[in-house]
N, C-alpha and C positions, 0 to 999 in steps of 0.2 A: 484844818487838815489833820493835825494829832489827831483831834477829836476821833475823827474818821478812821485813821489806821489803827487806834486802838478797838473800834468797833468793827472791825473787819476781822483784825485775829481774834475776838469773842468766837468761841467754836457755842455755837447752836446743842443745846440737849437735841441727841434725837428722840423720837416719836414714841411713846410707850408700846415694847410689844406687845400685840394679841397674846390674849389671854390662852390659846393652842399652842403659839410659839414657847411661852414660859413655863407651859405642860410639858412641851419634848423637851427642852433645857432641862430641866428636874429630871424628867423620866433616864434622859442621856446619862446624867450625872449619877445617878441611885445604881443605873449598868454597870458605870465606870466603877464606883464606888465597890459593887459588889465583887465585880472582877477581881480589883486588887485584894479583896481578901480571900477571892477564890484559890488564884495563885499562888499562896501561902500553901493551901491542901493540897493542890495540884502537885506543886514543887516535892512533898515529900513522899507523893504517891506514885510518885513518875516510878521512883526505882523498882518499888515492889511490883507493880503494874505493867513494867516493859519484858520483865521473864515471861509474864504469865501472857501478854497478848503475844507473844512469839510464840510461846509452845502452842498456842491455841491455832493461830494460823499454819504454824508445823501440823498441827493435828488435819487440819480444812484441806490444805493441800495435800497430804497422804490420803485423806479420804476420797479428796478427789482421782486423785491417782489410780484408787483401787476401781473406783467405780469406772472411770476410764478405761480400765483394764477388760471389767468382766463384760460389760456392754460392747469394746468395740468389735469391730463387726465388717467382712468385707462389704461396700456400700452396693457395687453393684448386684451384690447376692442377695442379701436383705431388702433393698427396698426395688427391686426390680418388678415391672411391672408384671400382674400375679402371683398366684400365691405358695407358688412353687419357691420362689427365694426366701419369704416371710419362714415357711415353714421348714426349708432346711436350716434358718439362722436359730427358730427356735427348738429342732432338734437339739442343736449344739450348745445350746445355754444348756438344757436339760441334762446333757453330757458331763459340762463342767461342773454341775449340780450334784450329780447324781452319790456323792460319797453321804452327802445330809440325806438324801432320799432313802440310799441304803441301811441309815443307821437304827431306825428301830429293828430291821431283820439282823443284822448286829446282835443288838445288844438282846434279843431272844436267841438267838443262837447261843449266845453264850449265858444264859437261865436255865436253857435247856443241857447243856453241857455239866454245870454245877447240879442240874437234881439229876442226870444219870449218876456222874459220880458218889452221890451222896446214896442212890437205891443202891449204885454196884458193892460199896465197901463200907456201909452203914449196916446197922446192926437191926433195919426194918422197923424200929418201935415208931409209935406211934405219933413222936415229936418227931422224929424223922421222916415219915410220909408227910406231916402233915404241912413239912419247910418242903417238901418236894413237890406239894400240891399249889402252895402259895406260887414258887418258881415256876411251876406248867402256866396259873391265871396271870400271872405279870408276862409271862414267854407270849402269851395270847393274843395281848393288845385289845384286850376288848372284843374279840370277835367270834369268842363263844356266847352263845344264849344267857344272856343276864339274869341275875338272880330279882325276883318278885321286889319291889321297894324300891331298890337302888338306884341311884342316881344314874347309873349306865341306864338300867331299864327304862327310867322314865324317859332320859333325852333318844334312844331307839323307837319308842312308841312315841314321841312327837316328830320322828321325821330326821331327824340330825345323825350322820354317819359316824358311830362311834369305833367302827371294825378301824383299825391305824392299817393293819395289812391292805384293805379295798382301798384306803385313803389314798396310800401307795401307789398301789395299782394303778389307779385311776389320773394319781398324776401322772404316770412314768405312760401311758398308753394314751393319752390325751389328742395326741394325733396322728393315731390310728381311726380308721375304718371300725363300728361295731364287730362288720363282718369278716376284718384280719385273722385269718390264720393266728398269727403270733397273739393276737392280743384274746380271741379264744381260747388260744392253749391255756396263756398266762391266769385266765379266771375260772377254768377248770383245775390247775394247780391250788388258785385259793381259795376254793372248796372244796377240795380235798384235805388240804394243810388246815382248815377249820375242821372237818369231820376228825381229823388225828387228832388237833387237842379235846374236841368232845370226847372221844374214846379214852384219851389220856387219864384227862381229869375225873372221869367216872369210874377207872377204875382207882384212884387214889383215892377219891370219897370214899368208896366201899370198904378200903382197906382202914382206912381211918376211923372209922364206923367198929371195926373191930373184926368184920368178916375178913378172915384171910385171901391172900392174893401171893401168890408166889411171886417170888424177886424176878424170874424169870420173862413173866408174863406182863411188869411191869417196866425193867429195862425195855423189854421188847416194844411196847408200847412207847417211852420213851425214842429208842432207836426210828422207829415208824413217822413218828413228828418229823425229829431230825431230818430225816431225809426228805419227807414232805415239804420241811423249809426252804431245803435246798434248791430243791426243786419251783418252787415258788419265786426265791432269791435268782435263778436263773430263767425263769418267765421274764421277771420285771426289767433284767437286764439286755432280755433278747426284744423290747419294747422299746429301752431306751436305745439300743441299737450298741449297745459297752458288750465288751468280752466277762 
Protein backbone atom coordinates (compact mmCIF):
# COMPACT_ATOMS: atom_id res chain seq x y z
CA UNK A 1 0.00 0.00 0.00
CA UNK A 2 3.01 2.71 0.57
CA UNK A 3 3.98 1.37 -2.65
CA UNK A 4 0.84 2.70 -4.04
CA UNK A 5 0.47 6.05 -2.37
CA UNK A 6 3.68 7.10 -3.24
CA UNK A 7 2.87 6.39 -6.97
CA UNK A 8 -0.26 8.20 -6.79
CA UNK A 9 1.38 11.54 -5.61
CA UNK A 10 3.98 10.85 -8.72
CA UNK A 11 2.46 14.06 -10.59
CA UNK A 12 2.75 12.69 -14.46
CA UNK A 13 5.01 15.27 -16.97
CA UNK A 14 2.39 16.54 -19.16
CA UNK A 15 2.22 16.22 -22.85
CA UNK A 16 4.88 18.13 -24.93
CA UNK A 17 3.24 21.26 -26.46
CA UNK A 18 2.57 21.69 -30.21
CA UNK A 19 5.13 23.16 -31.75
CA UNK A 20 2.27 26.43 -32.60
CA UNK A 21 1.53 26.56 -28.90
CA UNK A 22 5.49 27.21 -28.11
CA UNK A 23 5.41 29.82 -31.33
CA UNK A 24 2.68 32.11 -29.44
CA UNK A 25 4.45 31.41 -25.93
CA UNK A 26 7.65 33.04 -27.47
CA UNK A 27 5.78 35.28 -29.81
CA UNK A 28 3.59 36.56 -26.38
CA UNK A 29 6.76 36.86 -24.55
CA UNK A 30 9.11 38.91 -27.22
CA UNK A 31 5.28 41.47 -26.99
CA UNK A 32 5.71 41.45 -23.31
CA UNK A 33 9.34 41.92 -23.51
CA UNK A 34 9.07 44.78 -25.90
CA UNK A 35 6.40 46.54 -24.09
CA UNK A 36 8.35 46.97 -20.99
CA UNK A 37 11.08 48.65 -22.73
CA UNK A 38 8.57 50.50 -24.63
CA UNK A 39 7.35 52.04 -21.42
CA UNK A 40 10.61 53.46 -20.49
CA UNK A 41 10.07 55.96 -23.87
CA UNK A 42 6.53 56.21 -23.33
CA UNK A 43 7.01 57.36 -19.81
CA UNK A 44 9.23 60.30 -20.68
CA UNK A 45 7.36 61.29 -23.61
CA UNK A 46 4.08 61.43 -22.07
CA UNK A 47 4.93 64.99 -20.65
CA UNK A 48 6.17 66.61 -23.80
CA UNK A 49 3.38 64.96 -25.78
CA UNK A 50 0.27 65.81 -23.68
CA UNK A 51 0.64 69.84 -24.25
CA UNK A 52 1.10 69.12 -27.79
CA UNK A 53 -2.06 66.62 -28.23
CA UNK A 54 -4.29 69.08 -26.36
CA UNK A 55 -3.36 72.14 -28.21
CA UNK A 56 -3.79 70.03 -31.42
CA UNK A 57 -7.29 68.85 -30.42
CA UNK A 58 -7.83 72.66 -29.15
CA UNK A 59 -6.95 73.44 -32.64
CA UNK A 60 -9.83 70.42 -34.36
CA UNK A 61 -12.29 71.61 -32.23
CA UNK A 62 -12.02 75.60 -33.03
CA UNK A 63 -11.93 74.43 -36.49
CA UNK A 64 -14.72 72.67 -36.20
CA UNK A 65 -16.56 75.39 -34.61
CA UNK A 66 -15.81 77.64 -37.43
CA UNK A 67 -16.90 75.51 -40.03
CA UNK A 68 -20.11 74.92 -37.96
CA UNK A 69 -20.46 78.36 -38.04
CA UNK A 70 -20.08 79.28 -41.63
CA UNK A 71 -22.23 76.26 -43.11
CA UNK A 72 -24.93 76.29 -40.73
CA UNK A 73 -27.98 76.91 -42.22
CA UNK A 74 -31.74 77.20 -41.55
CA UNK A 75 -32.66 73.19 -42.57
CA UNK A 76 -36.06 73.84 -43.68
CA UNK A 77 -34.67 76.59 -46.22
CA UNK A 78 -31.77 74.81 -47.58
CA UNK A 79 -32.80 71.51 -48.04
CA UNK A 80 -36.41 72.04 -48.93
CA UNK A 81 -37.96 70.50 -51.55
CA UNK A 82 -36.67 72.58 -54.74
CA UNK A 83 -34.53 74.75 -55.73
CA UNK A 84 -35.80 77.72 -54.44
CA UNK A 85 -34.30 77.09 -50.70
CA UNK A 86 -30.89 75.58 -52.18
CA UNK A 87 -30.58 78.73 -53.92
CA UNK A 88 -31.49 81.41 -51.34
CA UNK A 89 -29.00 79.39 -48.77
CA UNK A 90 -26.31 79.72 -51.48
CA UNK A 91 -27.13 83.34 -52.03
CA UNK A 92 -26.26 83.79 -48.46
CA UNK A 93 -22.96 81.82 -48.22
CA UNK A 94 -22.03 84.28 -51.11
CA UNK A 95 -22.96 87.23 -48.88
CA UNK A 96 -20.90 86.06 -45.92
CA UNK A 97 -18.09 85.68 -48.81
CA UNK A 98 -18.39 88.44 -50.42
CA UNK A 99 -15.45 90.84 -48.47
CA UNK A 100 -12.63 87.95 -50.13
CA UNK A 101 -14.62 88.44 -53.41
CA UNK A 102 -14.41 92.16 -53.05
CA UNK A 103 -10.78 92.26 -52.42
CA UNK A 104 -8.90 92.33 -55.71
CA UNK A 105 -11.29 95.44 -56.63
CA UNK A 106 -9.58 96.58 -53.35
CA UNK A 107 -6.61 96.43 -53.66
CA UNK A 108 -6.90 98.06 -57.56
CA UNK A 109 -8.58 100.66 -56.23
CA UNK A 110 -6.19 101.62 -54.19
CA UNK A 111 -2.98 101.19 -57.31
CA UNK A 112 -5.11 103.29 -58.85
CA UNK A 113 -5.32 105.85 -56.08
CA UNK A 114 -1.23 105.87 -55.55
CA UNK A 115 -0.48 106.34 -59.59
CA UNK A 116 -3.00 109.40 -59.55
CA UNK A 117 -1.26 110.84 -56.67
CA UNK A 118 2.05 110.09 -58.03
CA UNK A 119 0.93 111.94 -61.88
CA UNK A 120 -0.91 114.84 -59.72
CA UNK A 121 2.25 115.95 -57.56
CA UNK A 122 5.11 114.08 -59.38
CA UNK A 123 7.34 116.06 -61.34
CA UNK A 124 6.06 113.63 -64.89
CA UNK A 125 9.77 112.29 -65.69
CA UNK A 126 9.83 109.53 -66.99
CA UNK A 127 10.59 107.00 -63.98
CA UNK A 128 7.62 108.44 -62.77
CA UNK A 129 5.12 107.49 -65.63
CA UNK A 130 6.63 104.57 -65.99
CA UNK A 131 5.75 103.35 -61.66
CA UNK A 132 2.34 104.80 -62.82
CA UNK A 133 2.12 102.52 -65.75
CA UNK A 134 3.41 99.47 -63.79
CA UNK A 135 0.40 100.60 -61.07
CA UNK A 136 -2.46 100.90 -64.05
CA UNK A 137 -1.09 96.90 -65.31
CA UNK A 138 -1.24 95.46 -61.72
CA UNK A 139 -4.71 97.88 -61.01
CA UNK A 140 -5.81 95.59 -64.16
CA UNK A 141 -5.78 92.20 -63.07
CA UNK A 142 -5.01 90.76 -66.09
CA UNK A 143 -7.71 91.94 -68.17
CA UNK A 144 -6.13 94.12 -70.65
CA UNK A 145 -4.89 92.49 -73.96
CA UNK A 146 -1.54 90.59 -73.08
CA UNK A 147 1.48 91.37 -74.46
CA UNK A 148 2.94 88.78 -77.60
CA UNK A 149 5.14 85.82 -75.36
CA UNK A 150 3.86 86.19 -71.99
CA UNK A 151 2.76 83.82 -70.00
CA UNK A 152 -0.79 85.80 -69.53
CA UNK A 153 -0.93 85.56 -73.38
CA UNK A 154 -0.23 82.03 -73.75
CA UNK A 155 -2.86 80.73 -70.86
CA UNK A 156 -5.70 83.37 -72.67
CA UNK A 157 -5.08 81.74 -76.10
CA UNK A 158 -5.44 78.22 -74.48
CA UNK A 159 -8.82 78.79 -73.19
CA UNK A 160 -8.05 79.76 -69.21
CA UNK A 161 -9.78 82.96 -67.82
CA UNK A 162 -6.98 85.15 -66.81
CA UNK A 163 -9.22 88.75 -66.55
CA UNK A 164 -9.49 88.31 -61.98
CA UNK A 165 -12.39 91.14 -62.68
CA UNK A 166 -14.73 88.34 -65.17
CA UNK A 167 -13.44 85.81 -62.52
CA UNK A 168 -15.34 87.98 -60.01
CA UNK A 169 -18.11 88.70 -61.90
CA UNK A 170 -18.85 85.48 -62.81
CA UNK A 171 -18.64 84.23 -59.39
CA UNK A 172 -20.72 86.91 -57.61
CA UNK A 173 -23.60 86.57 -60.69
CA UNK A 174 -23.51 82.76 -60.75
CA UNK A 175 -27.02 82.53 -59.92
CA UNK A 176 -28.49 84.77 -61.93
CA UNK A 177 -30.27 84.38 -65.34
CA UNK A 178 -27.84 85.09 -68.55
CA UNK A 179 -30.67 87.46 -69.23
CA UNK A 180 -30.81 89.48 -65.70
CA UNK A 181 -31.03 92.89 -65.93
CA UNK A 182 -28.57 93.24 -62.94
CA UNK A 183 -26.19 90.79 -64.23
CA UNK A 184 -26.23 92.54 -67.76
CA UNK A 185 -25.64 95.76 -66.38
CA UNK A 186 -22.88 94.31 -64.18
CA UNK A 187 -20.80 92.95 -67.56
CA UNK A 188 -21.43 95.97 -69.47
CA UNK A 189 -19.59 97.79 -66.45
CA UNK A 190 -16.65 95.30 -66.99
CA UNK A 191 -16.14 96.21 -70.34
CA UNK A 192 -16.15 99.40 -70.04
CA UNK A 193 -13.78 99.33 -66.63
CA UNK A 194 -11.52 97.06 -69.35
CA UNK A 195 -11.84 99.77 -72.29
CA UNK A 196 -10.56 102.68 -69.26
CA UNK A 197 -7.54 100.68 -68.51
CA UNK A 198 -6.71 100.17 -72.26
CA UNK A 199 -7.06 103.84 -72.81
CA UNK A 200 -5.12 104.36 -69.47
CA UNK A 201 -2.30 102.37 -70.24
CA UNK A 202 -1.86 103.64 -73.80
CA UNK A 203 -1.54 106.72 -73.00
CA UNK A 204 1.29 106.02 -70.35
CA UNK A 205 3.17 104.07 -73.02
CA UNK A 206 3.30 107.05 -75.30
CA UNK A 207 4.29 109.34 -72.56
CA UNK A 208 7.03 107.01 -71.57
CA UNK A 209 8.17 106.59 -75.07
CA UNK A 210 9.11 110.20 -74.75
CA UNK A 211 6.01 111.85 -76.73
CA UNK A 212 4.49 114.11 -74.40
CA UNK A 213 1.19 113.86 -72.85
CA UNK A 214 -0.13 116.55 -70.58
CA UNK A 215 -0.65 115.74 -66.78
CA UNK A 216 -4.10 116.81 -67.40
CA UNK A 217 -5.09 114.37 -69.88
CA UNK A 218 -3.42 111.74 -68.00
CA UNK A 219 -5.01 112.35 -64.36
CA UNK A 220 -8.11 112.46 -66.32
CA UNK A 221 -7.63 109.35 -67.77
CA UNK A 222 -6.70 107.94 -64.43
CA UNK A 223 -9.85 109.66 -62.79
CA UNK A 224 -12.14 107.86 -65.80
CA UNK A 225 -10.78 104.09 -64.52
CA UNK A 226 -11.58 105.14 -61.06
CA UNK A 227 -14.82 105.66 -61.44
CA UNK A 228 -15.26 102.79 -64.01
CA UNK A 229 -14.12 100.72 -61.09
CA UNK A 230 -16.63 101.89 -59.01
CA UNK A 231 -19.00 101.30 -60.91
CA UNK A 232 -18.04 97.84 -61.74
CA UNK A 233 -17.37 97.33 -57.76
CA UNK A 234 -21.21 98.27 -57.61
CA UNK A 235 -22.37 95.87 -60.50
CA UNK A 236 -20.90 93.01 -58.54
CA UNK A 237 -22.40 94.02 -55.49
CA UNK A 238 -25.90 94.57 -56.89
CA UNK A 239 -25.39 90.63 -58.16
CA UNK A 240 -24.49 89.46 -54.84
CA UNK A 241 -27.44 91.27 -53.55
CA UNK A 242 -24.90 93.42 -50.47
CA UNK A 243 -25.27 97.22 -50.28
Amino acid sequence: MKHLNVAANIVCPSPVAPAQDQKSSSEAWVAKSRERISSVDVGRESKCCRAHEQSRRAALCLLGAVSLSVVKCDDASAFSPGFSGMKDWLKGQKQKTSQFLLTPIDASRDRLKTALLLLSEGDLSKEGIEEAGRLVKVASRDCMPAEDGSIIGFQSRTGVEVCTFRLVLKNASSLLADTDPVKVKAEEDLQALIRSFVILDGLLATDSTGESVDRDSLTGALKETSLALEQFDAGVRACLGIA
